[in-house]
Backbone of each chain as ProteinMPNN parsed JSONL, in Angstrom:
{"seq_chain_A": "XXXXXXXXXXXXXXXXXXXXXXXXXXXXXXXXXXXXXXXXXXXX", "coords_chain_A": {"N_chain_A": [[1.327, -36.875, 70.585], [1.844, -33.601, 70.541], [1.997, -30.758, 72.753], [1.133, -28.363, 71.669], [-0.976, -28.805, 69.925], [-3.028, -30.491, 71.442], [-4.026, -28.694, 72.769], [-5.25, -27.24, 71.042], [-7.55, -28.912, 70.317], [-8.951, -28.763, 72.448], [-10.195, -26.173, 72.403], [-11.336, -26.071, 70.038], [-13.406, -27.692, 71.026], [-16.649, -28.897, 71.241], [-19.597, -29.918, 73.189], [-21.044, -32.072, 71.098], [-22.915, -34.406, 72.277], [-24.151, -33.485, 75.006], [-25.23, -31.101, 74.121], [-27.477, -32.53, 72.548], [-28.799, -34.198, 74.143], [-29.478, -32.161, 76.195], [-31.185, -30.638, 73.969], [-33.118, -32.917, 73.473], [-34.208, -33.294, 76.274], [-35.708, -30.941, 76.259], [-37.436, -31.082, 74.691], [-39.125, -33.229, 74.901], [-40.026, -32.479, 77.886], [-41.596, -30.174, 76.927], [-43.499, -31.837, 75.163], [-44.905, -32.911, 77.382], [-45.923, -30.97, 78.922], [-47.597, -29.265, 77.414], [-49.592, -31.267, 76.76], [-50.648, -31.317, 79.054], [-51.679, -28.902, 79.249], [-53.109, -28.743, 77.095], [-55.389, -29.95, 77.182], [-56.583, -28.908, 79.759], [-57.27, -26.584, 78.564], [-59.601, -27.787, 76.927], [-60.958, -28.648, 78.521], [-62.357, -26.534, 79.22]], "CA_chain_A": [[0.605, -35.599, 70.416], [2.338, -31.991, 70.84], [0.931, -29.467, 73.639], [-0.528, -27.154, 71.396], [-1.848, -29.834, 69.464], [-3.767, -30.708, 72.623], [-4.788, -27.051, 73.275], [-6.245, -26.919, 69.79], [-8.164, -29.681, 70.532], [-9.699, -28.473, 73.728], [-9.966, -25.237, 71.875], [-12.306, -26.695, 69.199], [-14.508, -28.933, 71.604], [-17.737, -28.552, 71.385], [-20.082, -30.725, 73.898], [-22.481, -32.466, 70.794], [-23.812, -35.313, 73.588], [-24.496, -32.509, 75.723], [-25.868, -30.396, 73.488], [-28.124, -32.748, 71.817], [-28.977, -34.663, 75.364], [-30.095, -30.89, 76.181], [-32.498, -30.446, 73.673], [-34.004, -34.091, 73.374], [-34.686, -32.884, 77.581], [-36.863, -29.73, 76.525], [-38.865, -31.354, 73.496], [-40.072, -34.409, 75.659], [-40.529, -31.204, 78.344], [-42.698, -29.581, 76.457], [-44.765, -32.288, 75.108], [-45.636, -33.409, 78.504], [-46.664, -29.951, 79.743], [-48.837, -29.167, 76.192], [-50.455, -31.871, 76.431], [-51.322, -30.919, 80.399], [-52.105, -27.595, 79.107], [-54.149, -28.442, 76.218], [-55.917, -30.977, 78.365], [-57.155, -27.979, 80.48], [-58.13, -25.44, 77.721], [-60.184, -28.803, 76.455], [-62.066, -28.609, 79.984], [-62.95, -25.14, 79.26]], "C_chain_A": [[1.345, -34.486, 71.158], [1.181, -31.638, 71.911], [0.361, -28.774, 72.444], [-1.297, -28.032, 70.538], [-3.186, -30.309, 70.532], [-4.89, -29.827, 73.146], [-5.746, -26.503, 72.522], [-7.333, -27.601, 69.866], [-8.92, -29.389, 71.451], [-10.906, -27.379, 73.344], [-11.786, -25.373, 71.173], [-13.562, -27.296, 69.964], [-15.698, -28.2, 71.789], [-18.715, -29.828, 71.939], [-21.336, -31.301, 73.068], [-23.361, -33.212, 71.74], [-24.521, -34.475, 74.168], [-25.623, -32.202, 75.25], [-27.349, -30.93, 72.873], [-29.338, -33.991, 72.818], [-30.223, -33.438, 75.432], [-31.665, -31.092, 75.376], [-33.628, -31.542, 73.16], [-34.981, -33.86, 75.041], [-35.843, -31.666, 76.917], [-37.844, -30.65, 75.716], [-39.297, -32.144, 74.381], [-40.465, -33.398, 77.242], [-41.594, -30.625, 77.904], [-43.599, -30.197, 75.8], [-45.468, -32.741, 76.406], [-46.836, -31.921, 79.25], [-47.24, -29.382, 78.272], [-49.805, -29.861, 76.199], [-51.066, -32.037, 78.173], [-52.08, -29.884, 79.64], [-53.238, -27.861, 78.611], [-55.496, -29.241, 76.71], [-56.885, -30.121, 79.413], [-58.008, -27.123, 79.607], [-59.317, -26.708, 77.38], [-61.765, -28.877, 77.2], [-62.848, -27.32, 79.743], [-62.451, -24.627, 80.813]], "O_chain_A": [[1.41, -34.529, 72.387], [0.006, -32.0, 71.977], [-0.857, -28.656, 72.307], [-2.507, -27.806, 70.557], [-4.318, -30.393, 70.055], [-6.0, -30.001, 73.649], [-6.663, -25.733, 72.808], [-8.324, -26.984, 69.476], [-9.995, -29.949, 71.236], [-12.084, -27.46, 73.694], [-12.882, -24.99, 71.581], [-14.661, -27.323, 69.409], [-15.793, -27.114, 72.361], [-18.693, -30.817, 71.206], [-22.45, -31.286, 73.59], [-24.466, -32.749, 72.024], [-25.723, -34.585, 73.928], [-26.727, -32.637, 75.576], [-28.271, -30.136, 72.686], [-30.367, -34.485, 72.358], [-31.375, -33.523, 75.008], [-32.755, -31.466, 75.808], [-34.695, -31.254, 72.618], [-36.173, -34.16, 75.097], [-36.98, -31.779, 77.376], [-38.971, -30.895, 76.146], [-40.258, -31.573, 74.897], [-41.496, -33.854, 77.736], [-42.595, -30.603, 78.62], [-44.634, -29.56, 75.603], [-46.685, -32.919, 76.358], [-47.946, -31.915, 79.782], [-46.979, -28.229, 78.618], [-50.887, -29.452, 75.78], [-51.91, -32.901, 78.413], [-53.262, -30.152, 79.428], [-54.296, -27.529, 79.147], [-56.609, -28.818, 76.4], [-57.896, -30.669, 79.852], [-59.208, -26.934, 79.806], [-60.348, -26.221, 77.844], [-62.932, -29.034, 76.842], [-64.005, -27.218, 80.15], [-62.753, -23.505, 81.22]]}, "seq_chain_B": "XXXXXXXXXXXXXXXXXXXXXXXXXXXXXXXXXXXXXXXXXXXXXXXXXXXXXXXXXXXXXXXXXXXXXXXXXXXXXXXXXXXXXXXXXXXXXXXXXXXXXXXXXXXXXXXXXXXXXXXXXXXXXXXXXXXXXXXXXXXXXXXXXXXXXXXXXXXXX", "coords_chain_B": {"N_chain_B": [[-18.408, -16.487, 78.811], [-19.225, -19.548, 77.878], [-20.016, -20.972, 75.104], [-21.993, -22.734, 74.368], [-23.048, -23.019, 76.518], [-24.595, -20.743, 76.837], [-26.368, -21.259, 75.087], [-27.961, -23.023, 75.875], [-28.904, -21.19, 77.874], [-30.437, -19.579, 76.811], [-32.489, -20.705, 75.567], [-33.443, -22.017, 77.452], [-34.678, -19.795, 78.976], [-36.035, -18.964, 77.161], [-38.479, -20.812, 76.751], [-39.649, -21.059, 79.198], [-40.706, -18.271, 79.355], [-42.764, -18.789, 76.87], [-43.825, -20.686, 78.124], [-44.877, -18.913, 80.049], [-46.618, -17.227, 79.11], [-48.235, -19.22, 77.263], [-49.752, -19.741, 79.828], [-50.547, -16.872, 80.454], [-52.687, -16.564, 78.534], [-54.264, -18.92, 78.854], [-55.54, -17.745, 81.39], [-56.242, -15.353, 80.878], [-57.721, -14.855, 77.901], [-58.967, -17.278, 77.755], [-60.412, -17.254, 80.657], [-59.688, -19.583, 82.937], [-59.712, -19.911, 85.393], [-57.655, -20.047, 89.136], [-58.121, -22.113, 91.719], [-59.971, -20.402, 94.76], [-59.715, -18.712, 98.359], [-62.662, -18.383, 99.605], [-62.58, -15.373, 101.952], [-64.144, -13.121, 102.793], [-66.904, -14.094, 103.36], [-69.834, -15.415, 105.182], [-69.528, -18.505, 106.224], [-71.578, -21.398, 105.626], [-74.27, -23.541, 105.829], [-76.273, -24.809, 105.029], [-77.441, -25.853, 101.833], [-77.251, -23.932, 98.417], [-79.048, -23.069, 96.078], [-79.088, -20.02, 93.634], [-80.224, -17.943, 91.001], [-78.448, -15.629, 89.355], [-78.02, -14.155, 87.03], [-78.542, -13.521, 83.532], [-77.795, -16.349, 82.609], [-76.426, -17.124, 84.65], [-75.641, -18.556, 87.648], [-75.722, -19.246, 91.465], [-74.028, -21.429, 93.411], [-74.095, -23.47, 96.434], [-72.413, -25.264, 98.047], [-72.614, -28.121, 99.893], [-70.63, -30.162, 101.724], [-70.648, -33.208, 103.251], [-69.795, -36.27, 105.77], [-71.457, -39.06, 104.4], [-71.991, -37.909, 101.819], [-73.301, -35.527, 99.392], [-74.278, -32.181, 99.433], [-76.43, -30.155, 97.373], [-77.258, -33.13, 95.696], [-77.743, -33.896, 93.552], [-77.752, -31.575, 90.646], [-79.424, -30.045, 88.203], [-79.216, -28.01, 85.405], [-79.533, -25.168, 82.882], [-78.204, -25.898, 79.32], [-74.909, -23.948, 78.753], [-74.678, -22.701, 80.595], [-73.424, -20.337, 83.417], [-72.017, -21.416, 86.383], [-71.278, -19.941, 89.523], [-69.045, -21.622, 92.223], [-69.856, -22.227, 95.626], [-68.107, -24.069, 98.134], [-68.023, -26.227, 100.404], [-67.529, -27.382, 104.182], [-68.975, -29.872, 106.56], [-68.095, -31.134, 108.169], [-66.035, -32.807, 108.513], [-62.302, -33.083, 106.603], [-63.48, -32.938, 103.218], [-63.232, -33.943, 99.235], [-63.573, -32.048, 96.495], [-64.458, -32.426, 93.027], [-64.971, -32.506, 89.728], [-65.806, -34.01, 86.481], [-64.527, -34.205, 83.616], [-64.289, -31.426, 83.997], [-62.935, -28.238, 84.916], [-62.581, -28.755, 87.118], [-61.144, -28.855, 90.721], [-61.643, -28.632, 93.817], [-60.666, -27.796, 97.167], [-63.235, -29.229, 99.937], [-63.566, -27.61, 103.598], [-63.756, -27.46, 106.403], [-65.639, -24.909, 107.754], [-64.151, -22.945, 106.323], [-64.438, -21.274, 102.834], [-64.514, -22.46, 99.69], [-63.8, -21.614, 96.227], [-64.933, -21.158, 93.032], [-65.115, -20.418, 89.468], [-67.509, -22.267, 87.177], [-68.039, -23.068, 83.807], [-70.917, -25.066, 82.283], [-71.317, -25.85, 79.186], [-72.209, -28.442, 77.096], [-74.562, -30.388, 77.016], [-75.488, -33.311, 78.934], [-74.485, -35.357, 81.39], [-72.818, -35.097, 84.392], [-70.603, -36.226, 86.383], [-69.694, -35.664, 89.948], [-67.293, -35.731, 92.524], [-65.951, -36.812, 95.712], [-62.666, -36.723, 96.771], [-60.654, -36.8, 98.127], [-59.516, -39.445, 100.439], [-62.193, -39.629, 102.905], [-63.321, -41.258, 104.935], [-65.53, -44.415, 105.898], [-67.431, -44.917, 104.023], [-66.781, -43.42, 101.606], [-66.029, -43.994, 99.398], [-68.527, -44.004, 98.146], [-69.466, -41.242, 98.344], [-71.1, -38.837, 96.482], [-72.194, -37.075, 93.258], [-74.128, -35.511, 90.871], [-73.782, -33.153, 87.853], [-76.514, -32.283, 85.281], [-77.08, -31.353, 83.061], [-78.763, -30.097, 80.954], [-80.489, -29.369, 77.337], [-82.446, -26.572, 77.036], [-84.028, -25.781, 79.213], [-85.721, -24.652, 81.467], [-85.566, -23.255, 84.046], [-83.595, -23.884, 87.108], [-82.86, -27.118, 89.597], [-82.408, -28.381, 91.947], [-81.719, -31.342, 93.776], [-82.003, -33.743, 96.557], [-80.523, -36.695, 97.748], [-81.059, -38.057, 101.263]], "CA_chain_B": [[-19.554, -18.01, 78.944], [-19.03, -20.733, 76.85], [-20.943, -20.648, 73.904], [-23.011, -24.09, 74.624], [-24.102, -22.403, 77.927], [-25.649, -19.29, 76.528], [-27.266, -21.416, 73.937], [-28.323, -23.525, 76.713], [-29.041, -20.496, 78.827], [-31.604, -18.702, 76.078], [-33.377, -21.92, 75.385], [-34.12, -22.559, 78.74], [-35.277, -18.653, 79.066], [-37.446, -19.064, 76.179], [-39.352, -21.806, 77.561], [-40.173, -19.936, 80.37], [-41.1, -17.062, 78.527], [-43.701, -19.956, 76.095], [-45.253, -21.311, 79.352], [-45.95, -17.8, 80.829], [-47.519, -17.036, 77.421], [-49.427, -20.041, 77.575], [-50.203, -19.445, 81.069], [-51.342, -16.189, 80.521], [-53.877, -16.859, 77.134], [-55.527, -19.641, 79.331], [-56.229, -17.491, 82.076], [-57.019, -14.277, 80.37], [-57.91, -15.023, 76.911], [-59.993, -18.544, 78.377], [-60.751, -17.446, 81.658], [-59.72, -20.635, 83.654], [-59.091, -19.379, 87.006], [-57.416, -21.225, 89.726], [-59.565, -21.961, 93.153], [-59.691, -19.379, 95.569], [-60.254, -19.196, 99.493], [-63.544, -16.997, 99.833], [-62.491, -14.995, 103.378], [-64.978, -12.235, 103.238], [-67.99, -14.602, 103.4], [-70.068, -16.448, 106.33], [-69.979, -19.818, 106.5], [-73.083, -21.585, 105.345], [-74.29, -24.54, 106.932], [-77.177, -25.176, 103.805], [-76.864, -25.659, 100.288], [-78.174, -22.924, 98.255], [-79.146, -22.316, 94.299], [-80.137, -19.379, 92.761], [-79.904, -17.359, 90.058], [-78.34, -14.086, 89.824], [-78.185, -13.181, 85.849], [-79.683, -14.407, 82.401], [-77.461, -17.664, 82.557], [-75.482, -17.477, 85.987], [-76.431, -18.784, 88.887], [-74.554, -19.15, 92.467], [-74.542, -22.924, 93.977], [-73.011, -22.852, 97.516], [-72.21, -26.816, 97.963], [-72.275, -28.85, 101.547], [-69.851, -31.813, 101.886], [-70.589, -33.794, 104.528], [-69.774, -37.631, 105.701], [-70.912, -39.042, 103.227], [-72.851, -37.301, 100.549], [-73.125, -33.632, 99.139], [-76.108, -31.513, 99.694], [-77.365, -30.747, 96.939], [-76.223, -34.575, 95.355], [-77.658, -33.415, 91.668], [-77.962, -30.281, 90.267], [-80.054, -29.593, 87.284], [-79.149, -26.512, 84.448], [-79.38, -25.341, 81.151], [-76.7, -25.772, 78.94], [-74.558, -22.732, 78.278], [-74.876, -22.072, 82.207], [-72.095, -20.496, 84.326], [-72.375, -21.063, 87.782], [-70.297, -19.872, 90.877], [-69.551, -22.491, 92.977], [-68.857, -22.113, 96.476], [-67.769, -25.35, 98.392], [-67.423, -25.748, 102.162], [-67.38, -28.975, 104.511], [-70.082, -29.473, 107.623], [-67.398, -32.208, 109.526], [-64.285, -33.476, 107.79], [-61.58, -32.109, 104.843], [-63.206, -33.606, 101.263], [-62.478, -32.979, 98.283], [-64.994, -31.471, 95.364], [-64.053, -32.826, 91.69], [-66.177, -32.687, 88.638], [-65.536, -34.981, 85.629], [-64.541, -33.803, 82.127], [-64.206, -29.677, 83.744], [-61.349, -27.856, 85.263], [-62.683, -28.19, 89.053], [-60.677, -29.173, 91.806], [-61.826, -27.863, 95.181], [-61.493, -28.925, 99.091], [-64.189, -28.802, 101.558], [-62.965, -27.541, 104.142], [-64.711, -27.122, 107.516], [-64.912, -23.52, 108.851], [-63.601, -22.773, 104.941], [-65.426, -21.485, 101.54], [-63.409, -22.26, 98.423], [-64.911, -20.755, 94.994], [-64.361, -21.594, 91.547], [-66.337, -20.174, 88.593], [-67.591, -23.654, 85.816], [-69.184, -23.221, 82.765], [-71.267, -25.875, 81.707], [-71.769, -25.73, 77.765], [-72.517, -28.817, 76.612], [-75.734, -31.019, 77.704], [-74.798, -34.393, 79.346], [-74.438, -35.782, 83.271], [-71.165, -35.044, 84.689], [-70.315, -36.709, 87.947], [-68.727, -34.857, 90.64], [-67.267, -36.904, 93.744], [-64.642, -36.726, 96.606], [-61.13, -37.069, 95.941], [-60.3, -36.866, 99.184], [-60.45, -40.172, 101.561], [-63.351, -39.297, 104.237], [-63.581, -42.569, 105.956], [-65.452, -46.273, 105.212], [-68.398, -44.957, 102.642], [-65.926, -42.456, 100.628], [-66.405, -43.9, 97.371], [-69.981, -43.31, 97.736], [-69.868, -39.442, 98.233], [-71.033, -38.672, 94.797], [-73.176, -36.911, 92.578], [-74.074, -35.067, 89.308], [-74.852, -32.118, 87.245], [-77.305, -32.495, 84.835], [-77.041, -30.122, 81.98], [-80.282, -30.29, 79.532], [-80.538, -28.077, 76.819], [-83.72, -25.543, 76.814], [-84.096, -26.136, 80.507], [-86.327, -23.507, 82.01], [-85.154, -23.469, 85.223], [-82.648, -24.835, 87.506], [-83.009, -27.234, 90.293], [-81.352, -29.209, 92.66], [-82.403, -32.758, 94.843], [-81.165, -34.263, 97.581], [-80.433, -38.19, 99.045], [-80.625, -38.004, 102.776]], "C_chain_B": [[-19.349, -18.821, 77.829], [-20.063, -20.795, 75.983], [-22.546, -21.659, 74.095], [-23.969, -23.35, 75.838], [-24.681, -21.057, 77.839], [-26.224, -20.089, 75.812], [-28.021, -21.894, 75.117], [-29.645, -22.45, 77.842], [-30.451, -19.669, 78.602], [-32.8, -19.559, 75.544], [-34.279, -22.145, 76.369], [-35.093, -21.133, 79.138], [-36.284, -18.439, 78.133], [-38.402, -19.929, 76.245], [-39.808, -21.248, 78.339], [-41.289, -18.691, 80.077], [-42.947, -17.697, 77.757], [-44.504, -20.287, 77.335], [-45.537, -20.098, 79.893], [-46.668, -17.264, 79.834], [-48.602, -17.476, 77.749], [-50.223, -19.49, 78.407], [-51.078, -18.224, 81.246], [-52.316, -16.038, 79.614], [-54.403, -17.32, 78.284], [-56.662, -18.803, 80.614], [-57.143, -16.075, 81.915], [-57.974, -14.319, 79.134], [-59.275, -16.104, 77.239], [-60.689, -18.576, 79.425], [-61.167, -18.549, 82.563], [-58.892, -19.649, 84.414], [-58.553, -20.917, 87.702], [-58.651, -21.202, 91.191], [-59.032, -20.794, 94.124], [-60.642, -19.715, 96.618], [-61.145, -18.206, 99.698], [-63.255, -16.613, 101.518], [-63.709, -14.1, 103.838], [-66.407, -13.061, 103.035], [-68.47, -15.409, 104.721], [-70.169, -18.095, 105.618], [-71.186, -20.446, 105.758], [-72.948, -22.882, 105.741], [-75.617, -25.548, 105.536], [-76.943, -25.044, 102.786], [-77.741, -24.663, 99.894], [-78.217, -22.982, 96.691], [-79.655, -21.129, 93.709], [-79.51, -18.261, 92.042], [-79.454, -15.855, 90.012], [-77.889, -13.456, 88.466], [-78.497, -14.106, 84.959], [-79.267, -15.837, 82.554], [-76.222, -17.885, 83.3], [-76.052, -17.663, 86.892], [-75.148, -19.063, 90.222], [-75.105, -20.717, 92.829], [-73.624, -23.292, 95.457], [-73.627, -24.526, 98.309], [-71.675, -27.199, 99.377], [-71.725, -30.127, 101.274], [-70.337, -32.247, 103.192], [-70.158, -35.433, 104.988], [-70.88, -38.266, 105.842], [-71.327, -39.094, 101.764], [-72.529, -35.571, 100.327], [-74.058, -33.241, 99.203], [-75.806, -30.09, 98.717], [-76.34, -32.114, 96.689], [-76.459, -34.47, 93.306], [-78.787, -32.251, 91.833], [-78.653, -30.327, 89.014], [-80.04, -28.229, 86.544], [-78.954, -26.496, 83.365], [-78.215, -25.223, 80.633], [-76.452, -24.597, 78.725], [-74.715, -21.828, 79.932], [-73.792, -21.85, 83.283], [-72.132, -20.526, 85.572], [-70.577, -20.965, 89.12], [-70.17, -20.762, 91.83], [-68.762, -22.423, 94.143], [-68.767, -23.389, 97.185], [-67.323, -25.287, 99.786], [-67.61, -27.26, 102.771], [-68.689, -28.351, 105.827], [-68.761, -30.345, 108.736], [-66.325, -32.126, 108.763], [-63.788, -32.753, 106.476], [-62.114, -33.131, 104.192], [-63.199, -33.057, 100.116], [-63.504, -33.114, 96.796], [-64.369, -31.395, 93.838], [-65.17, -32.876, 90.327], [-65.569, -33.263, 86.981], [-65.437, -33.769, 84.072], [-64.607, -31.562, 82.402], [-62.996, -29.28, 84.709], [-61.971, -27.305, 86.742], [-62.241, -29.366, 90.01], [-60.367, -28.845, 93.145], [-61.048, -29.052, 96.421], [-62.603, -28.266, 99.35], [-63.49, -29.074, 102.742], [-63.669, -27.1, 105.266], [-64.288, -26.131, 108.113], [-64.305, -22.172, 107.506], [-64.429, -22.713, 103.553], [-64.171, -21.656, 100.248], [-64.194, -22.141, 97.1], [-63.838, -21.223, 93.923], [-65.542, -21.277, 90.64], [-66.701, -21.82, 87.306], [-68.519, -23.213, 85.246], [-69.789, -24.791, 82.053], [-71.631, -25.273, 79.999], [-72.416, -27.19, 77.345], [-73.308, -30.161, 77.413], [-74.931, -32.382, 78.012], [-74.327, -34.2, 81.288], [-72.763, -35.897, 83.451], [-71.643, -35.081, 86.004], [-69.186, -35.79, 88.16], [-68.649, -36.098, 92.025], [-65.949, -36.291, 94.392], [-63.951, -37.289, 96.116], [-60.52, -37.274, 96.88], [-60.486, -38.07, 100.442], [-60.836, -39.285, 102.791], [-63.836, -40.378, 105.066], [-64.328, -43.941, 105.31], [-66.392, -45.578, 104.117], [-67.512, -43.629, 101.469], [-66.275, -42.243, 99.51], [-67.581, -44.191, 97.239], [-70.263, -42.012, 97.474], [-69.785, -39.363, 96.543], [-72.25, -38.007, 94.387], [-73.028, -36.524, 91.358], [-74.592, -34.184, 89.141], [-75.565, -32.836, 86.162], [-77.56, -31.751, 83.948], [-78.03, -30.575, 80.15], [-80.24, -28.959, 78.628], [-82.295, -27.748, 76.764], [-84.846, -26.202, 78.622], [-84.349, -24.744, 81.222], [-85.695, -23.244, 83.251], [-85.007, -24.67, 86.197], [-83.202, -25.5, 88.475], [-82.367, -27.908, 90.852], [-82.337, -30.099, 93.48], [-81.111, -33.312, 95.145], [-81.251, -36.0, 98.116], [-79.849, -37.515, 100.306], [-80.162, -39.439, 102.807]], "O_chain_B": [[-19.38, -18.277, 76.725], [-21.172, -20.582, 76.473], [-23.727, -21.332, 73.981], [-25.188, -23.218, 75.949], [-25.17, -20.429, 78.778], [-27.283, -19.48, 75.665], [-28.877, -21.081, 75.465], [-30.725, -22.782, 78.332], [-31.257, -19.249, 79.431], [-33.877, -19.097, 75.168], [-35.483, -22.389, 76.293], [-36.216, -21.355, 79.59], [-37.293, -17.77, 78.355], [-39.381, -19.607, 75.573], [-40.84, -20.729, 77.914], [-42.385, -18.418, 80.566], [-44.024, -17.178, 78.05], [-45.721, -20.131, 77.433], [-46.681, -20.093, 80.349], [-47.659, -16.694, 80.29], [-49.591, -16.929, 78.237], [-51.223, -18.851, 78.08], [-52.101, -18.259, 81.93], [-53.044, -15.109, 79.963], [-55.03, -16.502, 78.958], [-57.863, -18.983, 80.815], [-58.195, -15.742, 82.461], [-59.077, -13.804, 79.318], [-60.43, -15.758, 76.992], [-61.516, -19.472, 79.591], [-62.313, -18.723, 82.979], [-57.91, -18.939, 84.199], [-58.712, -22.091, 87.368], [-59.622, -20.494, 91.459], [-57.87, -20.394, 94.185], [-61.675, -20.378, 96.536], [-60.684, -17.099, 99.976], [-63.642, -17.427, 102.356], [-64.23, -14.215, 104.947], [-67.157, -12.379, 102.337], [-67.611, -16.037, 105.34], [-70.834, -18.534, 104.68], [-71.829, -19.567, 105.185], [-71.863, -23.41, 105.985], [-75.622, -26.765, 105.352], [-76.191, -24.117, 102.485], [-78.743, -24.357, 100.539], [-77.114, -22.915, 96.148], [-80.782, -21.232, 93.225], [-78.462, -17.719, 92.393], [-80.088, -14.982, 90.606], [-77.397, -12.329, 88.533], [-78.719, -15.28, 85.255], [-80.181, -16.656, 82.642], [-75.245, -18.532, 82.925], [-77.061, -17.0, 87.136], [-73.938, -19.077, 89.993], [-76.242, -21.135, 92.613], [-72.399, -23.343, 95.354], [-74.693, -24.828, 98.845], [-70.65, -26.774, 99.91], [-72.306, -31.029, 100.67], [-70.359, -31.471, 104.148], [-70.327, -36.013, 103.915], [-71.471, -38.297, 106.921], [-71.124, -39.918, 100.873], [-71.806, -34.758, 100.903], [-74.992, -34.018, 99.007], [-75.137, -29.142, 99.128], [-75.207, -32.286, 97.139], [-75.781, -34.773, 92.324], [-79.813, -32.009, 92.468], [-77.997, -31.241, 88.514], [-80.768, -27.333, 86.972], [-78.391, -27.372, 82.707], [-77.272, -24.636, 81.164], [-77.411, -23.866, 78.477], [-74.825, -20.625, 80.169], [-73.294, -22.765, 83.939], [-72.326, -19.407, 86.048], [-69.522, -21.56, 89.339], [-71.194, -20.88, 92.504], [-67.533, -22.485, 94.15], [-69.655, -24.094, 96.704], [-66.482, -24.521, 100.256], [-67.808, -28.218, 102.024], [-69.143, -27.227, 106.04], [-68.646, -30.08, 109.932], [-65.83, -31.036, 108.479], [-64.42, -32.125, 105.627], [-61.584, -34.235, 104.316], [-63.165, -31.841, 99.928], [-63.984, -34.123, 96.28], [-63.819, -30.353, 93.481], [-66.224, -33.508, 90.404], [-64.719, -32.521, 86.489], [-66.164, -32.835, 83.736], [-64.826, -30.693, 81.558], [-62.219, -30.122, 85.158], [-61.954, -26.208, 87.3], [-62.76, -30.479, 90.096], [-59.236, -28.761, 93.626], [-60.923, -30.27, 96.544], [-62.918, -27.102, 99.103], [-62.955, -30.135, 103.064], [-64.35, -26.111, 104.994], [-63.251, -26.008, 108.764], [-64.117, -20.968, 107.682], [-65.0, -23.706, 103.103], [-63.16, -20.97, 100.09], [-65.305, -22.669, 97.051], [-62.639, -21.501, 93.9], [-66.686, -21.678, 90.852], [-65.721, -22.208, 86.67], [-69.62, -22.939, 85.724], [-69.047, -25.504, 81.378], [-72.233, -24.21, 79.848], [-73.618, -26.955, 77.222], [-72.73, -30.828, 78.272], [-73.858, -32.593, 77.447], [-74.012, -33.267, 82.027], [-71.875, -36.523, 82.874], [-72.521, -34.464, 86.607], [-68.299, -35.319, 87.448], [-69.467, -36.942, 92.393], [-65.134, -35.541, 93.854], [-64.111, -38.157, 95.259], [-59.593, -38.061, 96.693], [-61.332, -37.886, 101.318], [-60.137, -38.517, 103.451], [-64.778, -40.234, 105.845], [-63.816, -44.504, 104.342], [-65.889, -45.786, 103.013], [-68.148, -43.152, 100.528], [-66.623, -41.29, 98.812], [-67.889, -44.702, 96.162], [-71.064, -41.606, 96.632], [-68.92, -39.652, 95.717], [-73.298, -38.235, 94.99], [-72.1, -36.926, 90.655], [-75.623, -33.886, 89.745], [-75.282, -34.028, 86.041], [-78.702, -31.32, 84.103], [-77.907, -31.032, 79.014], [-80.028, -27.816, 79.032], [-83.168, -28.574, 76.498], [-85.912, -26.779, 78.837], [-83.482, -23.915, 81.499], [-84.761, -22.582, 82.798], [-85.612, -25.736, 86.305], [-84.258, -24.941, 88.773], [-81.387, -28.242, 90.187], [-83.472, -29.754, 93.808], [-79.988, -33.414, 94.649], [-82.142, -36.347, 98.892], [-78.845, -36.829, 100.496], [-79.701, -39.917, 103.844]]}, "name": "protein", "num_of_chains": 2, "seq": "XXXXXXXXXXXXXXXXXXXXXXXXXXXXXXXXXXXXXXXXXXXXXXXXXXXXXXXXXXXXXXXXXXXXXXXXXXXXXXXXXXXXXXXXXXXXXXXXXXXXXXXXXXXXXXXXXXXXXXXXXXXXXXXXXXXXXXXXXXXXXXXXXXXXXXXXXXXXXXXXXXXXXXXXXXXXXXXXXXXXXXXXXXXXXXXXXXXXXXXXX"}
């Protein structure tokens, strides 16, 4: 593999794991604290 | 900034944004308050009930080791009462089943919380707080009847 071959590659990268890590973290986030919430409005 | 970390960055800011939303519907829109420490009040040393508009009443609640004075309350459904909450000896702690109250008693200390009862049915209230060997006795109940002329309260000594 060439340098700029390498550079292109870096270039391009985009973190899916990350990214998709990320927002599997908010959704199971936000069902936990909805279902606090709604749990309260419920109480009156 | 790297593209991932602004997406990252506005996600996480919009969440924020969604729970102070929330946050503010429930407390304006629903009026669920949180507890508050009454300062400008004396002390009270007796429990007290009584009514102070068509379907509010004030209920100013004695913890002690190891019962509550009153221990059941009696009111009509659809009844909002003020409840203030104080200790005579030791910190316990003032819970009521199926409503959004979670006080201390606190000796020397009033803590207030407004509850609406709406719908008829016995809801236990009890310490949350260990208070020593009879603990998980401190206990009682409201009592919410519908077409319930007036309120009352009784006591176990």
């Amino acid at each position: 593999m060439g340098k700029n071959e390498s550079d292109q590659e870096l270039e391009e990268f985009k973190p899916k794991g990350a990214i998709a890590f990320f927002l599997l973290l908010m959704v199971f986030f936000m069902i936990i604290w909805f279902a606090m919430y709604f749990e309260l409005l419920s109480r009156g | 900034m790297d593209k991932s970390e602004k997406f990252a960055f506005i996600l996480s800011g919009l969440l924020l944004v969604v729970f102070f939303g929330a946050i503010m519907y429930a407390a304006v829109a629903k009026d669920i308050d949180v507890p508050t420490c009454i300062t400008d009040m004396d002390p009270f040393e007796r429990d007290t009930l009584f009514q102070t508009g068509p379907d509010t009443y004030e209920l100013q609640m004695v913890a002690r080791m190891w019962a509550f004075q009153p221990s059941t309350v009696r009111l009509p459904a659809g009844t909002t009462v003020d409840l203030y909450v104080t200790s005579q000896d030791i910190i316990h702690g003032f819970k009521i089943e199926e409503h959004n109250v979670n006080l201390m008693a606190i000796p020397g200390a009033i803590n207030y919380l407004r509850v609406k009862f709406d719908k008829p049915g016995e809801y236990l209230f009890a310490c949350h707080e260990f208070c020593g060997a009879a603990h998980h006795t401190m206990a009682g109940r409201f009592i919410i009847e519908e077409g319930l002329d007036e309120a009352e309260t009784e006591e176990d000594v």
